[in-house]
C-alpha positions as MATLAB code, in Angstrom:
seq = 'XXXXXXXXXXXXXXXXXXXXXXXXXXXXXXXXXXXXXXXXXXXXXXXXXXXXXXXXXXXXXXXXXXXXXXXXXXXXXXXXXXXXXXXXXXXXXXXXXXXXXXXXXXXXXXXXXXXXXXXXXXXXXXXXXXXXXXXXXXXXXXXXXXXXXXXXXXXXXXXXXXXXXXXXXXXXXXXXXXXXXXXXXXXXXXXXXXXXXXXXXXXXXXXXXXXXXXXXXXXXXXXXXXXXXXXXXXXXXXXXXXXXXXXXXXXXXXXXXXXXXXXXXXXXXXXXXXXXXXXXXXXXXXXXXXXXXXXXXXXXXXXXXXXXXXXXXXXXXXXXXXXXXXXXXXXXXXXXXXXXXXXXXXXXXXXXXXXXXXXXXXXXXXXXXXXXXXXXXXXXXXXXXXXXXXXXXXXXXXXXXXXXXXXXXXXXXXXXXXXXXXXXXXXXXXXXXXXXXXXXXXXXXXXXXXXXXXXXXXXXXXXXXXXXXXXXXXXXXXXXXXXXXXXXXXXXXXXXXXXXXXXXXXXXXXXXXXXXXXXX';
ca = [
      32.602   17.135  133.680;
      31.800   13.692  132.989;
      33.699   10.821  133.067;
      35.171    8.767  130.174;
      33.131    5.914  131.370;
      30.055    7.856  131.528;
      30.664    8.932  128.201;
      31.021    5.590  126.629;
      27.503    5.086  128.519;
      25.788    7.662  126.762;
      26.710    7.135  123.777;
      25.400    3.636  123.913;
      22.151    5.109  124.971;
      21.840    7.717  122.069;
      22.296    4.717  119.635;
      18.564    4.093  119.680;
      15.486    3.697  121.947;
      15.314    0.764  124.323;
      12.111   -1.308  125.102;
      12.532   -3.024  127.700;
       9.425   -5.548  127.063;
      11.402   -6.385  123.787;
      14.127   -7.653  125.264;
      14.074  -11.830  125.122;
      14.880  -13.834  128.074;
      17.053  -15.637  127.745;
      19.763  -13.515  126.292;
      21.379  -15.829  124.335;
      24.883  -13.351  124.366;
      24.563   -9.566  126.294;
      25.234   -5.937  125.963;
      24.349   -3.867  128.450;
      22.721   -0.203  127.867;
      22.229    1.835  131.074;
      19.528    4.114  132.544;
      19.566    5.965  135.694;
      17.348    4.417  138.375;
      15.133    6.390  140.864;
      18.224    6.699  143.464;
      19.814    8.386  140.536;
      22.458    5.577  140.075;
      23.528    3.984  136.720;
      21.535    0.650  136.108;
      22.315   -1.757  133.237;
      19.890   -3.237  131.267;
      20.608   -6.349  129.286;
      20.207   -5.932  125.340;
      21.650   -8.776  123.545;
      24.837   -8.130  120.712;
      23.681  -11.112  118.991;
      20.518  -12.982  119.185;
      22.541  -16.280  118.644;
      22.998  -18.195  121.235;
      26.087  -19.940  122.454;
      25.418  -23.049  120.344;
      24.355  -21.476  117.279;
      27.407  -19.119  117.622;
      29.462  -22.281  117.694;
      27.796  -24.491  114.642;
      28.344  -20.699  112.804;
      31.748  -20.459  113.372;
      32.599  -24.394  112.887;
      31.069  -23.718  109.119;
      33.517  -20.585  109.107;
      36.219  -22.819  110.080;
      35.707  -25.517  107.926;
      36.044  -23.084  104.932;
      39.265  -21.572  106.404;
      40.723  -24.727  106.295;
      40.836  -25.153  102.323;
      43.319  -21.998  102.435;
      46.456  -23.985  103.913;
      45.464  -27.381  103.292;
      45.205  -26.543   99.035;
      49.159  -25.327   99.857;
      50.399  -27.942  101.477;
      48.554  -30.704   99.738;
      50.485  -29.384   96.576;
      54.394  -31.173   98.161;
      54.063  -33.970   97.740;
      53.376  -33.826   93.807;
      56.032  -31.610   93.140;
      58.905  -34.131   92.291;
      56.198  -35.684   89.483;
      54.720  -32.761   88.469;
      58.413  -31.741   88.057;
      59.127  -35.001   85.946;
      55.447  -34.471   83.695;
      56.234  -30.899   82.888;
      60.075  -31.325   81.852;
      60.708  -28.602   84.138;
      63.440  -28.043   87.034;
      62.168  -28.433   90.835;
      62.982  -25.075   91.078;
      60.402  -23.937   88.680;
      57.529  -26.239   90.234;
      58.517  -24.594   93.401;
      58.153  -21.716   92.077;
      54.070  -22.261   91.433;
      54.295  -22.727   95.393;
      56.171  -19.469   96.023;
      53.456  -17.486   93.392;
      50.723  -19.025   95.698;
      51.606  -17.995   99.008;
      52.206  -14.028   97.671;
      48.523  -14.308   95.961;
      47.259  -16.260   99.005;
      48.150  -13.079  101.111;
      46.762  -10.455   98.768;
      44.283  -11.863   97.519;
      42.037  -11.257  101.199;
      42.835   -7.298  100.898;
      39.887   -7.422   98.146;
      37.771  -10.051   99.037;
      37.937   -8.919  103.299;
      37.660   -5.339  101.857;
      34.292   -6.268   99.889;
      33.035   -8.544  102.481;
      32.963   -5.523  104.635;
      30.978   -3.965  103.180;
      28.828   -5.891  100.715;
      28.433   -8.869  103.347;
      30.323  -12.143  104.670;
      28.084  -14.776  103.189;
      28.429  -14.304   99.267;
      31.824  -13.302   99.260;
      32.483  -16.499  101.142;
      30.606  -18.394   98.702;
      32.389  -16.663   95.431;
      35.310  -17.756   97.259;
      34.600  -21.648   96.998;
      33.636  -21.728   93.434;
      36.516  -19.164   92.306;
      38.800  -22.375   94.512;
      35.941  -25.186   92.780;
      36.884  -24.253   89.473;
      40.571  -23.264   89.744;
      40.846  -26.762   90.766;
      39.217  -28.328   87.764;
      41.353  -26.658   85.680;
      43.992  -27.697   87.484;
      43.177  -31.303   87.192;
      42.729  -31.265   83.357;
      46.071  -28.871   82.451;
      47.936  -29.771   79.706;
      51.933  -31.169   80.804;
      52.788  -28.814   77.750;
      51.532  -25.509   79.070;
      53.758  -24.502   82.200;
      52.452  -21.265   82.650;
      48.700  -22.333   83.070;
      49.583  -24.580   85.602;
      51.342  -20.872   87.477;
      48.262  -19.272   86.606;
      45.836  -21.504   87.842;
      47.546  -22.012   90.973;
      47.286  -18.067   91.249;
      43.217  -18.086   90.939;
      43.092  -21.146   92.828;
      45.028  -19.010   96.364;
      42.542  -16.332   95.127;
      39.691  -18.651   95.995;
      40.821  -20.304   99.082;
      43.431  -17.526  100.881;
      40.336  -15.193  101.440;
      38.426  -17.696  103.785;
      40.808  -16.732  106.938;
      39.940  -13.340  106.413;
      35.913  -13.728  105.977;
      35.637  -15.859  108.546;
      37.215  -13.469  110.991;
      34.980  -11.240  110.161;
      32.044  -13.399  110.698;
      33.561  -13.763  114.169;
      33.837  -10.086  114.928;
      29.959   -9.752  113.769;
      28.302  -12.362  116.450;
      30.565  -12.704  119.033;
      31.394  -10.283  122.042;
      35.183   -9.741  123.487;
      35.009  -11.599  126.630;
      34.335  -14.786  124.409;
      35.670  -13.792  120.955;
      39.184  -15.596  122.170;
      37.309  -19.123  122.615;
      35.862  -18.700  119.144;
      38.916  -17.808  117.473;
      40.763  -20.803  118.889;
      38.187  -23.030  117.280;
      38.474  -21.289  113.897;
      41.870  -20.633  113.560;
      42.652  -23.964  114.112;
      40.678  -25.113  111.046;
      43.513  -22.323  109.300;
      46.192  -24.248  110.711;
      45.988  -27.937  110.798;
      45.886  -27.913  106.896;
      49.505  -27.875  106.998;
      49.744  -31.013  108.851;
      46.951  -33.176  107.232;
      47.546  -31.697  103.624;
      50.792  -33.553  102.787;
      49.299  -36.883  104.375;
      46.548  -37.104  101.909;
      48.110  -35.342   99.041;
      50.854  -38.202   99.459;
      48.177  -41.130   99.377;
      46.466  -39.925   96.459;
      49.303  -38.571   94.370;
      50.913  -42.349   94.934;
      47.581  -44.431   94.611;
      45.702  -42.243   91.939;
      48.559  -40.017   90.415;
      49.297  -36.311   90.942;
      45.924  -35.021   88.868;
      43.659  -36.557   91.581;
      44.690  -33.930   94.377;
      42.876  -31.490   92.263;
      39.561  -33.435   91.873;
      39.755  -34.260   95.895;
      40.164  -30.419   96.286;
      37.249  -29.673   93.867;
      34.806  -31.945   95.452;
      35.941  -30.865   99.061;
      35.402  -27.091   97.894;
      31.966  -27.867   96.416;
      30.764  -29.768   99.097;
      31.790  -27.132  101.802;
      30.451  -24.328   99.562;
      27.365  -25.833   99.024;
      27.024  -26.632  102.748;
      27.994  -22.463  103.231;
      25.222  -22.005  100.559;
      22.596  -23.934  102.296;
      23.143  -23.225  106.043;
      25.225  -19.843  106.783;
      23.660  -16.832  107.943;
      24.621  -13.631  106.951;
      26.174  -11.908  109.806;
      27.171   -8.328  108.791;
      25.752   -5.919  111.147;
      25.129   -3.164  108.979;
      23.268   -5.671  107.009;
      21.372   -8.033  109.078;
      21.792   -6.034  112.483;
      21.955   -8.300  115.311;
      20.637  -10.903  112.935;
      17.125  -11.011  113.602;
      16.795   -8.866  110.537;
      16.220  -10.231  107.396;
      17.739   -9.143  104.464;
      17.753   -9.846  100.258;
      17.527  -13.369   98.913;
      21.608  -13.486   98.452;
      21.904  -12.937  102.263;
      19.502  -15.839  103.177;
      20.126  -19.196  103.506;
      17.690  -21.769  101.877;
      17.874  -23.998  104.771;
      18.083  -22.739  108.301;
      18.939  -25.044  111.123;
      19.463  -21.894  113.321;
      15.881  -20.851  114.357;
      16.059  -19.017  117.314;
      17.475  -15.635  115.987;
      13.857  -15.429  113.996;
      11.914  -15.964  116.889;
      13.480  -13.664  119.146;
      13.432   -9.843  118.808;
      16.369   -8.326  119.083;
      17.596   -5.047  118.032;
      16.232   -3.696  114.663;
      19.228   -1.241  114.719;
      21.651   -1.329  111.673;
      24.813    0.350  111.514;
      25.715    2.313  109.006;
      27.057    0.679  105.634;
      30.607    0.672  105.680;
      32.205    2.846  103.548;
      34.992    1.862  101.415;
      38.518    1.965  103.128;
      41.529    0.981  102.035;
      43.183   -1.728  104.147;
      46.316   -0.533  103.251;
      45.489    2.249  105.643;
      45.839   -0.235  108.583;
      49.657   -0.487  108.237;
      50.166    2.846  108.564;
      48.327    2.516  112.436;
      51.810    1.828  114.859;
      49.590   -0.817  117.117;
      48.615   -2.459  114.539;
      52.206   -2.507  112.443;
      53.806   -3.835  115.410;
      51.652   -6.942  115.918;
      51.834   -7.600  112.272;
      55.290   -7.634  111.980;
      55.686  -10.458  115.456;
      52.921  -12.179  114.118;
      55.231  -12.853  110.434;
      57.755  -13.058  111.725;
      56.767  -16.198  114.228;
      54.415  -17.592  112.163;
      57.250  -17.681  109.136;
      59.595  -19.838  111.469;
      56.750  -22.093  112.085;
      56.560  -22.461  108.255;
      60.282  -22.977  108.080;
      59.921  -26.053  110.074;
      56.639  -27.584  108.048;
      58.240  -26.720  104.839;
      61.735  -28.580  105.428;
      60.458  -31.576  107.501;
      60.350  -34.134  104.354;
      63.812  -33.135  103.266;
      65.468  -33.271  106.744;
      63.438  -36.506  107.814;
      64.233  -38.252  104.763;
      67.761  -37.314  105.811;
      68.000  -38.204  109.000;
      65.712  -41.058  109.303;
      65.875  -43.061  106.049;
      63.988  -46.062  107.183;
      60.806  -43.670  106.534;
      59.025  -43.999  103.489;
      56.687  -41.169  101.985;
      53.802  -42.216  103.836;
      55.586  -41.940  106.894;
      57.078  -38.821  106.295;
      53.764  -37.460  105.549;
      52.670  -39.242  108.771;
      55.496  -37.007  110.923;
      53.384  -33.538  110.060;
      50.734  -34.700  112.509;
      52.677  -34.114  115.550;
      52.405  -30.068  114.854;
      48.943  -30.780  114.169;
      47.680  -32.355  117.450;
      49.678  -29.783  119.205;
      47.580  -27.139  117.503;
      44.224  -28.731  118.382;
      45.391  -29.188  122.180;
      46.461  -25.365  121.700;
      43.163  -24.711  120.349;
      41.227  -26.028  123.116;
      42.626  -24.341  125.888;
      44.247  -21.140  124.730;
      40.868  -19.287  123.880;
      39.308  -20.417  127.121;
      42.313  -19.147  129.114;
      42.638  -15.300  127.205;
      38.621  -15.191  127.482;
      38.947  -16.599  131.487;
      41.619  -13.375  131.776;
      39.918  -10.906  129.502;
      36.927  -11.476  132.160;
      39.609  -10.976  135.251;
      40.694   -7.439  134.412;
      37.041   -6.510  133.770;
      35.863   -7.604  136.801;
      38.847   -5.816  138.343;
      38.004   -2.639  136.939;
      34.253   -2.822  137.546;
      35.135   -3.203  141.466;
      37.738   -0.156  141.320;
      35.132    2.201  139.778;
      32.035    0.515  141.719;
      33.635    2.373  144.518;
      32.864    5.850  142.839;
      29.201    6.313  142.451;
      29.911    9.263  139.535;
      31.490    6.273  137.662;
      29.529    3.393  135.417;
      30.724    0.209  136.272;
      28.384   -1.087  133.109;
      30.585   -3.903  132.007;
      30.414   -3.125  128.294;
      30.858    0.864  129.241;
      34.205   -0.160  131.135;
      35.364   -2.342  127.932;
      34.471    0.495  125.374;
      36.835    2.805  128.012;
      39.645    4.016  125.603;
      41.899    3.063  128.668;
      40.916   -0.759  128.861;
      43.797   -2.395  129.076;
      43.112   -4.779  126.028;
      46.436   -5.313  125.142;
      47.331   -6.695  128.410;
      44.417   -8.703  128.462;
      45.098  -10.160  125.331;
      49.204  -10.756  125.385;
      49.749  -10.831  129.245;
      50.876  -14.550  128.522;
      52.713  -14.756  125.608;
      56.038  -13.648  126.961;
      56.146  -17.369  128.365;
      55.076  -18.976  125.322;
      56.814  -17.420  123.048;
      59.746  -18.589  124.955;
      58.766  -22.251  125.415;
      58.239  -21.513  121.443;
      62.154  -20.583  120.590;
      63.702  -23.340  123.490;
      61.785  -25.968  121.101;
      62.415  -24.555  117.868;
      66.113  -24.572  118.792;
      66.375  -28.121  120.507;
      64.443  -29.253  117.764;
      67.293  -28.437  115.266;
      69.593  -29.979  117.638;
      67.965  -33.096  117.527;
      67.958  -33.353  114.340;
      71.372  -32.453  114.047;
      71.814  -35.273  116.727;
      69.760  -37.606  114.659;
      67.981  -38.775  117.857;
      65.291  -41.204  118.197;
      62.396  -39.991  116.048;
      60.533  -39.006  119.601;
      62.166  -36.182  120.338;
      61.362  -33.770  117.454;
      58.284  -34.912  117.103;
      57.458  -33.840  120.366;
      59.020  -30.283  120.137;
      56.461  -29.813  117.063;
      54.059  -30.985  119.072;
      54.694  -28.254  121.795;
      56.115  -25.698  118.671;
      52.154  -26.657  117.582;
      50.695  -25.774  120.810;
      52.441  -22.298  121.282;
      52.526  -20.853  117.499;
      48.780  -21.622  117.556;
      48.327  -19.790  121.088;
      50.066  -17.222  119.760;
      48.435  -16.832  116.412;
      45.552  -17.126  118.567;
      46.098  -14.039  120.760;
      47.379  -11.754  117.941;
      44.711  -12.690  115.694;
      41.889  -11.693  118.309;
      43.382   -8.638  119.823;
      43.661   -7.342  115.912;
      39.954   -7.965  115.734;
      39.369   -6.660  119.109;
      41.206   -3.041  117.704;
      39.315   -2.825  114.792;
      35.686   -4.411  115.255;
      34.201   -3.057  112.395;
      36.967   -3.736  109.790;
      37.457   -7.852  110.618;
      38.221   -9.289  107.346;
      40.178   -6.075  106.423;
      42.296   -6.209  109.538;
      42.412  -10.205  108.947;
      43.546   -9.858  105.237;
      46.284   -7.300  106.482;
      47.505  -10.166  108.957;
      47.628  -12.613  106.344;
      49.537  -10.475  103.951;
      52.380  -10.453  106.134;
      51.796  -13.850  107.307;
      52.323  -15.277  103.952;
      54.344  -13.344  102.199;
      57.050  -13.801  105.162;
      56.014  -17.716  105.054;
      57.151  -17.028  101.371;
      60.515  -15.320  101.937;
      60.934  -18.244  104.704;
      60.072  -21.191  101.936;
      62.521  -19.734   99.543;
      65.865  -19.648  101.824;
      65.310  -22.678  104.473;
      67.100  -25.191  101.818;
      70.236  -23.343  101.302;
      70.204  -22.583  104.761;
      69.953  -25.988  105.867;
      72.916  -27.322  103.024;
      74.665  -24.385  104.361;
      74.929  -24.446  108.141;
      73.183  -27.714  108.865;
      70.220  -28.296  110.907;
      71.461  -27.319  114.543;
      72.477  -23.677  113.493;
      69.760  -22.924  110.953;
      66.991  -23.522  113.532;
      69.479  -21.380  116.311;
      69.307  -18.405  113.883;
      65.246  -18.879  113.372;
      64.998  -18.939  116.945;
      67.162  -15.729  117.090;
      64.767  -13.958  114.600;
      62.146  -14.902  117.720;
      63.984  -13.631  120.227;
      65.068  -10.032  118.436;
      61.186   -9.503  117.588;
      60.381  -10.577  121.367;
      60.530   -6.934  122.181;
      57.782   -5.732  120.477;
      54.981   -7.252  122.547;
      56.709   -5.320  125.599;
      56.420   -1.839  123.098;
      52.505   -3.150  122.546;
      51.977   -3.825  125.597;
      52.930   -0.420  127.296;
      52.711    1.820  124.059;
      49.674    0.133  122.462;
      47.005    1.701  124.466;
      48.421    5.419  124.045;
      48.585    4.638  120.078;
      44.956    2.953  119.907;
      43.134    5.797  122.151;
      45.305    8.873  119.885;
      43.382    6.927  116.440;
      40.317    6.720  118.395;
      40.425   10.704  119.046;
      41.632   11.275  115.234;
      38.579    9.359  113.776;
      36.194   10.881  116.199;
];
């Protein structure tokens, strides 16, 4: 009988011929096929995934990220105007506030249709519908009438249409190019593009709404969103495998970019293998899957205490430190923000560094049985990889460094300390929400390779609409118990849902190989 691992093997071989003389030199990013040598052992043969290299990989996904950013940053840009907007309209604070709480539930469902489509009908032009859908929104925006209240709620709808979906694409571009021993790097740089826009958003939003009044956060958006889509227009590659392969094929005029300052995937000749179209699925689907349900859920619910404390740091600063004017205020949200780039930097090297480790472990345990293939990408494709504990082996630690801050960080407020000490807990809550984020985000991509935006849109459904629920009580929570105790009972939420990377962890792999067999 053959082995598991030989079985992954051949069916990487059946996939198509191999030529070895095609094969460039360098490989600019590997996957090994195997044939059997003249001693009748397994020998791999390099065969690249992608025929970008490492650079060009990087430059793609920095474009990627820089569109991902518009899909917080148009949120929390939006604060700062409220109180005037509030004033222009005649309307309570609760009803402006209410525009904000309509975004964030159509800036998580909006990527089940647009990471559903890009699936199938390609990254690159859903990406680009997405910027003029958020271009135009935005002009709209700018020029509402003060009489028509319910424009303004339906523009602000079509404009988390346009810029929600971005996160989702641009995971999917990730999945296309990138391999899983360096996927985690990747996704540190991009997510953090997703993430930062909270911090920087009510900075600027703030300077303009005070220098240029509340209508010019719109045209700044518009220009920002045509500028960056125009960029996407002229310079981003499709990536979809089952359109462009490996991407050394070329596909129709609405896949191909006008301007290409990534030239080595033409010259080199990769693999002219396409897999098959995707087939429409319904991302819904994905929930009902227990590995992936249980992620989800830990992923809300610690990214919706993160959102707690960016969405009540003007009121409780304002509070506690009344010296601060608005600018300053707005000044406060970069603590988080640097946190999350220093988190960015180093979190994807270290999962990728220890995604490598247990590889290499494994290769050397079955190198010692010559009936096994110890072909790297044969062991990774192993339904009994260990990819869950190669993806969350660390977050145990973090996620508790996460709650001691969040909870000493109500504390000082309560305290009304010097101004240093919370804004260093958000600077560490920064660091370990975005390693988290981080790890979650890439094992979900890691599970389902060929459904990236869809598995992407499913994590930002739940993302946002439990960064919804969280906007909506964190005031009367605050007025009710005060700062010390409402950040104790977020951190509790952390702590009961702390359990559930221990079920991934041992129950994950049994769930994700019995789906595997199902869909075989």
């Amino acid at each position: 009988m053959p082995s598991e691992l030989e079985a992954g093997a051949n069916v990487e071989q059946s996939a198509g011929p191999l030529d070895v003389e095609q094969l460039p030199s360098p490989v600019p990013s590997s996957i090994s096929k195997t044939a059997v040598g003249d001693n009748g052992h397994h020998v791999a043969i390099d065969k690249p995934y992608s025929v970008y290299t490492h650079k060009e990989k990087w430059l793609i996904v920095c474009i990627a990220s820089c569109a991902a950013f518009f899909s917080p940053f148009t949120a929390s840009i939006y604060f700062p105007t409220i109180p005037v907007i509030s004033r222009d309209f005649h309307k309570s604070v609760e009803l402006i506030n209410l525009t904000v709480t309509m975004y964030m539930v159509m800036q998580g469902l909006s990527p089940m249709f647009w990471g559903t489509l890009s699936d199938r009908w390609g990254r690159r032009p859903m990406m680009f519908a997405c910027l003029v859908t958020l271009s135009l929104s935005c002009i709209g925006l700018a020029l509402v009438p003060t009489s028509a209240y319910w424009l303004l709620m339906l523009l602000r709808c079509l404009q988390a249409t346009g810029s929600a979906s971005t996160i989702a694409l641009g995971a999917g571009i990730i999945g296309d190019i990138t391999t899983p021993d360096e996927r985690g790097g990747f996704f540190g740089l991009f997510i953090l593009g997703a993430l930062v826009g909270p911090s920087f958003g009510p900075v600027i939003g703030g300077a303009l709404a005070q220098g240029l009044g509340w209508r010019s956060i719109f045209w700044f958006l518009c220009i920002c969103s045509a500028v960056c889509g125009l960029g996407l227009f002229l310079f981003l590659p499709e990536t979809l495998r089952s359109i462009v392969g490996d991407g050394s094929i070329t596909a129709g005029w609405i896949y191909t970019h006008p301007i290409s300052i990534i030239d080595r995937h033409r010259d080199v000749e990769g693999s002219n293998e396409l897999l098959p179209r995707n087939p429409f699925k319904n991302p819904l689907l994905l929930f009902t899957y227990p590995e992936v349900s249980v992620l989800l859920f830990f992923n809300g619910t610690i990214y919706a205490v993160m959102y707690g404390v960016t969405a009540s740091l003007s009121v409780i600063f304002e509070k506690v430190y009344p010296h601060l004017n608005q600018t300053d205020v707005g000044l406060c949200f970069l603590a988080m923000g640097g946190g999350m780039l220093v988190g960015s930097l180093f979190s994807g090297r270290f999962m990728d560094a220890y995604y490598r480790k247990i590889r290499d472990d494994l290769i050397r345990q079955t190198g010692t049985d010559s009936e096994k293939d110890t072909d790297p990408r044969a062991v990774e494709k192993d339904p009994s990889f260990p990819i869950e504990r190669a993806r969350l082996h660390i977050l145990p630690w973090v996620v508790f460094v996460y709650i001691a801050c969040v909870i000493g960080y109500g504390w000082a407020l309560q305290s009304k300390v010097t101004i240093a000490v919370p804004l260093i807990l958000q600077f560490i809550i920064g660091v370990t929400v975005l390693t988290v984020l981080n790890s979650i985000q890439t094992l979900l991509v890691d599970m389902m390779p060929n459904q990236g935006s869809s598995i992407t849109a499913c994590n930002n459904v739940v993302r946002c609409l439990m960064g919804a629920g969280m906007v909506s009580i964190i005031n009367p929570m605050l007025v009710a118990l005060g700062d010390g105790w409402t950040y104790v009972i977020l951190g509790g939420l952390c702590v009961l849902v702390s359990p559930l990377l221990y079920i991934e962890i041992q129950w994950g792999p049994f769930w994700r190989e019995r789906r595997q067999r199902m869909h075989q």
